[in-house]
N, C-alpha and C positions, 0 to 999 in steps of 0.2 A: 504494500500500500504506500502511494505517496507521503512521504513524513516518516517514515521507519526508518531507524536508522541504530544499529550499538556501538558505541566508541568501547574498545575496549582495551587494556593494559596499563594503563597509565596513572598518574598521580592525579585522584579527582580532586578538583579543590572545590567543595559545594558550596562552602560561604566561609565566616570569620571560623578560623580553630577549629576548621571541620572538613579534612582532606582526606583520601583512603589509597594509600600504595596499590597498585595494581587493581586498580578498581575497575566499574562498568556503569555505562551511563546508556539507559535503553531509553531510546523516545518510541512513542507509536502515535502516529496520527497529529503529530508537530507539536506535542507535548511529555514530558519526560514522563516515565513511569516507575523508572529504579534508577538511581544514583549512588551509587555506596560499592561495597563489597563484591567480588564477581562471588556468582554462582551458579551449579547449574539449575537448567528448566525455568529461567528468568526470560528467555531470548525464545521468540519462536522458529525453527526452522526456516533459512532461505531469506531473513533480515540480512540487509544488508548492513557490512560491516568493518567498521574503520579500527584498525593497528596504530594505539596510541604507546606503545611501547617505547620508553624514553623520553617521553614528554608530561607536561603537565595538561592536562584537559582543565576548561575552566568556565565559565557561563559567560553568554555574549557581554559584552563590555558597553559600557553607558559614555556618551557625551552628552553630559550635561547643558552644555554653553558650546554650542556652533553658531557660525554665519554661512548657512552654505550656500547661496548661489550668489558666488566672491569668485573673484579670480583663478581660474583652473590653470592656464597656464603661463608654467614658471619659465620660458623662454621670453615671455614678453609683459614685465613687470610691469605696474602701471601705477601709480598712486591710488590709495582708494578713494580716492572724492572725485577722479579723475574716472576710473571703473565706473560708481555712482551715478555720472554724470552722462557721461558718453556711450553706455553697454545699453541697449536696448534688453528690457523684458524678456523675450523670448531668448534671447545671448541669450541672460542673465542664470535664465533657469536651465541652460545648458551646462553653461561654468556646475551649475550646484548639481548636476546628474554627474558629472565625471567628480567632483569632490563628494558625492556622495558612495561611488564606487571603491575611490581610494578608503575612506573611513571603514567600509565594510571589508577591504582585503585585510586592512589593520586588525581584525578583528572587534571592529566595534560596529554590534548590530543594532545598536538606538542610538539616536541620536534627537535631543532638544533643540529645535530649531529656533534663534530668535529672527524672527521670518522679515521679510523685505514687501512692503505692498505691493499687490499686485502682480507679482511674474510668473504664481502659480506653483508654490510650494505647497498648499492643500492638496492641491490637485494631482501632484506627485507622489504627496503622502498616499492618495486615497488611492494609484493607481497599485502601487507597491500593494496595501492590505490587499488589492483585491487581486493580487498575483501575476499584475499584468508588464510590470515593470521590476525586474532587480534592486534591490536596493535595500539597504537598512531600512528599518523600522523609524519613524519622524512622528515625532511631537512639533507640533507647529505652533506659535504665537502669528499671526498673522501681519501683525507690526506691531511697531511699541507704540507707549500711550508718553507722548512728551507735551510740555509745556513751549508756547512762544517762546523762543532764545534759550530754549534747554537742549538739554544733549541729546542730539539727534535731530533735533532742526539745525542745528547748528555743522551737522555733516557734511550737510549738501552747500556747494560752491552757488552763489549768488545768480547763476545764469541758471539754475534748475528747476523749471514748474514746480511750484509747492499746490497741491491740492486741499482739498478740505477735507478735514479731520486729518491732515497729516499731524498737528499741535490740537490739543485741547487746552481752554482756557476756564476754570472754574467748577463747582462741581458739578452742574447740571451734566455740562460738556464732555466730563471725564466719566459720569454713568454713561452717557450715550454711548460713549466711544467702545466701554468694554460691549454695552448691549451689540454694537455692529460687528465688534472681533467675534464674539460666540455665535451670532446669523452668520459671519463667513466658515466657520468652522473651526473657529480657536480652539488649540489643545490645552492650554493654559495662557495667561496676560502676564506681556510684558510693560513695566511702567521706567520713567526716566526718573529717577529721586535726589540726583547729584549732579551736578557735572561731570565734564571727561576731559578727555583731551584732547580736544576739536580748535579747530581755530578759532581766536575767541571767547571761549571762555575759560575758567578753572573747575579744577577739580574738588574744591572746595565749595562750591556755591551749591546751596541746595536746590533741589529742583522740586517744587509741591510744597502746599502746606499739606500740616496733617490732616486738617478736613478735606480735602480733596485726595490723598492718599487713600483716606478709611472710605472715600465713597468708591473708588475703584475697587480696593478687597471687598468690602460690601458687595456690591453690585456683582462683581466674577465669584465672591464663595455665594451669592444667592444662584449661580449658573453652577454651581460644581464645578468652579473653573479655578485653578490656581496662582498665586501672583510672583513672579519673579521681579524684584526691583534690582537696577542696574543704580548702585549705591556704592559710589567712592567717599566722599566725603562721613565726618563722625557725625553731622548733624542731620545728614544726608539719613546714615542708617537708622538715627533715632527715632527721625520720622517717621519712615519705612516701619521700624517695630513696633513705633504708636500705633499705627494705624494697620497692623497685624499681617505682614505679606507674609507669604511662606518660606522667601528662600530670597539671601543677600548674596548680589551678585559681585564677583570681584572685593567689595568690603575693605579696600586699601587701608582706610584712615582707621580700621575697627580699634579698640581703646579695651579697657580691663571693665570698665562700667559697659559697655556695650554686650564684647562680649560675654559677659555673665547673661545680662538679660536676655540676649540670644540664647545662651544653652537655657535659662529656666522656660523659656515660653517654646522651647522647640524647634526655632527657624535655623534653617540650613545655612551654609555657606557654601556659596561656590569660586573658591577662590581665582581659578584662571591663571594659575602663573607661570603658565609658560607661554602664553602671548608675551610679556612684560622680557621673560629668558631669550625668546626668539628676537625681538626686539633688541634687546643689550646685545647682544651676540652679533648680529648680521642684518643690523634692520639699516643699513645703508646701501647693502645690497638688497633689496628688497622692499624699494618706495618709500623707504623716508629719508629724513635728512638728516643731518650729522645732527642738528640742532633739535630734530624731533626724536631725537634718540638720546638726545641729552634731556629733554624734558620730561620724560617716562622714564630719567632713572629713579627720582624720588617716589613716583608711583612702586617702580618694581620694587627697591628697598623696604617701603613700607608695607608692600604683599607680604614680605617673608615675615616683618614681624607679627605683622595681621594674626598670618599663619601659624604662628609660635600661641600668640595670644588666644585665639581661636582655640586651639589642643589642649592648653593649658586649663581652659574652663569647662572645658565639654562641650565647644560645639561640634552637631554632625557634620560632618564638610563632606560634601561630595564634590565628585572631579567636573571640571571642567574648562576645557583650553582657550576658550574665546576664538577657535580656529577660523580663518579669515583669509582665506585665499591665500596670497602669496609671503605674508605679516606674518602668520603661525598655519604653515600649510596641513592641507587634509592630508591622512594618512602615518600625520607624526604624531597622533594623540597621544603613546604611552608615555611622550615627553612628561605629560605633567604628573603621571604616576612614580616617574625618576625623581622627579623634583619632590615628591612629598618625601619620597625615600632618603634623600638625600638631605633634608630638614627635618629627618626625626621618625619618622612614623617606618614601621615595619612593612615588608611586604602584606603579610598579612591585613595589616589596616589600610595598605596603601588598595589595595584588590576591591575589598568592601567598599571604599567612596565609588567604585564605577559599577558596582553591585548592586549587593544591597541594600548599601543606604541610599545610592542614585535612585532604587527602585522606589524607595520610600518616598524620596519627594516628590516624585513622579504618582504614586499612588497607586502603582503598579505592581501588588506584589508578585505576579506570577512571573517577571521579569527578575533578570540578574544574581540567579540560583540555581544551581542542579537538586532538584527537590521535586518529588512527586507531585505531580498539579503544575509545574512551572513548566513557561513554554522553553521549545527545544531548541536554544538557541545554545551554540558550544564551542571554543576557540580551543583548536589541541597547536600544543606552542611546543620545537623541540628545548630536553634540557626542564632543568627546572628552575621555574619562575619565582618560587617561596625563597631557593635562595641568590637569586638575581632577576630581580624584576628588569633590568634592562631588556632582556630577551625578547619582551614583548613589540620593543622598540625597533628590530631587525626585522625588517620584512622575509630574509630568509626563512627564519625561524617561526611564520606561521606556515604550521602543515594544512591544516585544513580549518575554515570556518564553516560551522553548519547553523541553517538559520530555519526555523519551527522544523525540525527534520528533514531538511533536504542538506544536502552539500554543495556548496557553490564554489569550491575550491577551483574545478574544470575552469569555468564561468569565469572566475576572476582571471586566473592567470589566461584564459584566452582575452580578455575583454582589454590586462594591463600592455600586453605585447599588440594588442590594436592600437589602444590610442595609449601608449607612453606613460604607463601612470605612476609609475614607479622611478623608473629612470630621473626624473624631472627632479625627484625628491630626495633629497638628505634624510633622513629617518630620526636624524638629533642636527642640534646646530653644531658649525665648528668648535672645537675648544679653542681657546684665546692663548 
């Protein structure tokens, strides 16, 4: 049957402190049905079946925080307000089908999209569920919800039609706004809370009052829709927590009073810091300038310690790259699973942010688990990853990805030798 599928020999890793030597991972019908121990008469006859021998198996992998339909190719770099400006729609959502390809050779079969108006990332998404297109799994925000002169109006270069509802101004504006993202098909709202660092403004400036904040989470938890704020700034997040989102994005300026409140009330982090690493490392080859790459170092500085802070109190942090075309390209997500490794956290915690705690803020538990009832989503990686997470990072070293029971490992490696997907890309930045 379609969806059948046993991985079997290998180091299952099923979630946090729950791995089994030589294990066996049965799906039937594009959901797992035994994860654990091999044994016999678990496997029906004539399942087809994958030799994980040597390697760690592990449950598809979460991107929390993408831009995917960004710049696909890295032969012809382009600045991105310049991309923004001059890439027609339909490009647009071309660039994000080949950046969505690469995400899923990486081994990462969801991915959060914080979506771009209009070019038809719903529609991508819904073509995928309904099996008509390849491709990761997509959570879509349809656009974000920003303020006149906030981050995100302030992206686009002064010659670019701005339409309406591209900015909401007050609360009426900002219920309406969520009501039209969930008629387009929002998977969750995305909101602007802070600045960035766009030309013009800072990262310090806050974007909303709290009453216009609490009316968007209002308005999207009355839809069953969730809120991601894009929150650099400390007054930025405060607001953000006033007003109850579920999940701080990036959180640069987060503080010790912050983060506490964040771990007692639950709200996620998603740090992104390997946009911030890609960036310090090679962001002058790669569309910015000496000078924009000096300005994002106090941002990246203040991620790590974010980050330190963040652990320190308990918040859940799940992973996410900010991955953006040619800035922090598709297909290198496990960068930021390095980077948490490399600032403290174990593999083993490092795995769980693109798991199951991804899974959690997502709402999704039958994602980012090998557990009965979870869909069959499974990345077999050679070598083991518990004690070198880099691995994940080598595109050699993914054997096969399987996505609700099938295996598209064929699929990929034909699809990357068509259109280049690989080649194009570094898999980590240079070292310095």
């Amino acid at each position: 049957m379609a969806g059948d599928i046993a991985v079997e020999g290998g180091l299952v890793w099923s979630g946090p402190h729950e791995h089994h030597q030589h294990g066996l991972v049965y799906i039937r019908a594009g959901v797992v049905v035994h994860a654990g121990p091999a044994g016999e008469g678990i496997v029906p006859p004539g399942t087809p079946r994958l030799d994980a021998t040597g390697c760690t198996v592990i449950p598809g992998l979460i991107d929390a925080h993408v831009h995917l339909t960004t710049n696909s190719d890295h032969h012809n770099v382009l600045p991105s307000d310049m991309f923004r400006g001059q890439v027609s729609k339909p490009g647009k959502l071309l660039h994000g089908q080949r950046n969505a390809h690469r995400a899923l050779a990486a081994g990462f079969t969801t991915l959060r999209v914080m979506g771009h108006r209009g070019v038809g990332e719903i529609e991508l998404r819904d073509f995928i569920d309904a099996g008509l297109v390849v491709g990761p799994r997509l959570l879509v925000a349809p656009w974000w919800i920003t303020m006149t002169n906030g981050h995100g109006d302030l992206f686009y270069p002064p010659y670019t039609l701005r339409e309406q509802w591209d900015t909401a101004d007050g609360v009426e504006e900002c219920r309406k706004l969520v009501r039209l993202q969930a008629k387009e098909g929002a998977d969750f709202i995305k909101v602007m809370a802070s600045g960035g660092m766009s030309k013009g403004e800072q990262p310090h400036w806050p974007n909303y009052s709290v009453a216009e904040l609490t009316a968007i989470v209002e308005t999207a938890h009355d839809l069953d829709l969730r809120v991601a704020a894009h929150a650099l700034s400390t007054e930025g997040i405060r607001r953000s927590l006033a007003a109850g989102v579920d999940s701080i994005e990036h959180g640069s300026y987060l503080d010790e009073d912050t983060a506490a409140e964040m771990a007692e009330r639950g709200t996620f982090l998603v740090p992104t810091m390997s946009f911030n690493d890609w960036c310090q490392r090679e962001g002058t080859g790669r569309g910015l300038s000496a000078q924009g790459v000096a300005d994002l170092r106090e941002a990246h500085d203040r991620t790590l310690k974010s980050f330190a802070l963040a652990r320190e109190a308990g918040v859940k942090v799940v992973m996410g790259t900010d991955s953006s075309g040619t800035l922090c390209p598709f297909g290198a997500h496990a960068r930021e699973l390095e980077l948490y490794v490399e600032h403290g956290m174990s593999a083993d915690e490092a795995l769980a942010t693109a798991t199951t705690t991804a899974a959690s803020l997502l709402g999704r538990p039958d994602l980012g688990a090998l557990r009965a009832g979870a869909v069959g989503d499974v990345v077999i990686v050679d070598g083991n990853v518990l004690s070198d997470v880099s691995r994940l990072g080598q595109q050699s070293n993914i054997r096969h990805v399987v996505r609700a029971g099938r295996d598209l490992s064929a699929f990929l490696r034909a699809t990357s030798e068509i259109l280049d997907l690989h080649s194009e890309v570094a898999t980590r930045p240079a070292r310095p």
